[in-house]
N, C-alpha and C positions, 0 to 999 in steps of 0.2 A: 790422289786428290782426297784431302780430308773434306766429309762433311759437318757441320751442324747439329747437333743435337734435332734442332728444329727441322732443319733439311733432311733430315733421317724420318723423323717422326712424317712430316708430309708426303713422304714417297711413301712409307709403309700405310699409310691411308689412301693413298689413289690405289695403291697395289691390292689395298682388300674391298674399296672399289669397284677395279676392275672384275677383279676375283669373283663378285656378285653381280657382275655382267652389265654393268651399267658405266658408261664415259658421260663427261661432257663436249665432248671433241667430234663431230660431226666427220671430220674426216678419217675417225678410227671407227667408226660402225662396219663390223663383218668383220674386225682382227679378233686375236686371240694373243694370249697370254703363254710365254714360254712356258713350259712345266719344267725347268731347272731350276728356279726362282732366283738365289744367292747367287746362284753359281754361273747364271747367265752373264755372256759380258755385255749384253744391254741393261744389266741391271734388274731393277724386282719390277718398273714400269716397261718391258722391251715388249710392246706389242708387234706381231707381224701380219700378215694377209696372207692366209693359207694357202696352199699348192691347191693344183686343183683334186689331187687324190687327199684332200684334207691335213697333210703332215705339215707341219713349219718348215722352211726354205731353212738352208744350211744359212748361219752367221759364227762369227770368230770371234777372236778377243784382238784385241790392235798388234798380238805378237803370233797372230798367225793360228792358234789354240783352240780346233773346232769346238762349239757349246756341245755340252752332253744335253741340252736337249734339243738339237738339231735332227729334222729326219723326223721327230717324232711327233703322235697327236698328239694334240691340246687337252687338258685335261680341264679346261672353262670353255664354258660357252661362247661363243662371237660376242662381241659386245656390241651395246644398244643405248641410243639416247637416253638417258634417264628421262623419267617423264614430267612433267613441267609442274610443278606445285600447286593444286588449287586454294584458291585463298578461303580462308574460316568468312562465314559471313556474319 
């Protein structure tokens, strides 16, 4: 699958984003961020929910190709609601 120039550029922005620990996605509070980046086959946004010894849960590429960074910790923090804007008065 090709993407977009544009479709590139947006993912490489939620990815540094996350990278600084912050979602918009309430359902991703307490994941982390593969440390393979590129090379993950969830790609550069593959957030997971960590084991309970803190490593990421084993994931594959669709041909079967464990991630190199499977097994391993996270090298970002959990992430967290960004916090809400307050308005200029």
């Amino acid at each position: 699958m090709t993407y977009t120039p544009e479709q590139v550029q947006r993912e490489q922005r939620m990815r540094a984003e996350a990278e600084a620990g912050f979602t918009d996605y309430p359902g991703f509070v307490g994941w982390v961020l593969c440390p393979a980046r590129e090379k993950c086959p969830a790609g550069l946004r593959g957030a997971f929910k960590p084991l309970a010894n803190g490593r990421l849960p084993m994931h594959r590429s669709t041909f079967g190709t464990p991630c190199p960074g499977a097994h391993k910790k996270p090298n970002t923090a959990p992430l967290q609601l960004r916090p809400a804007a307050t308005p200029a008065p």
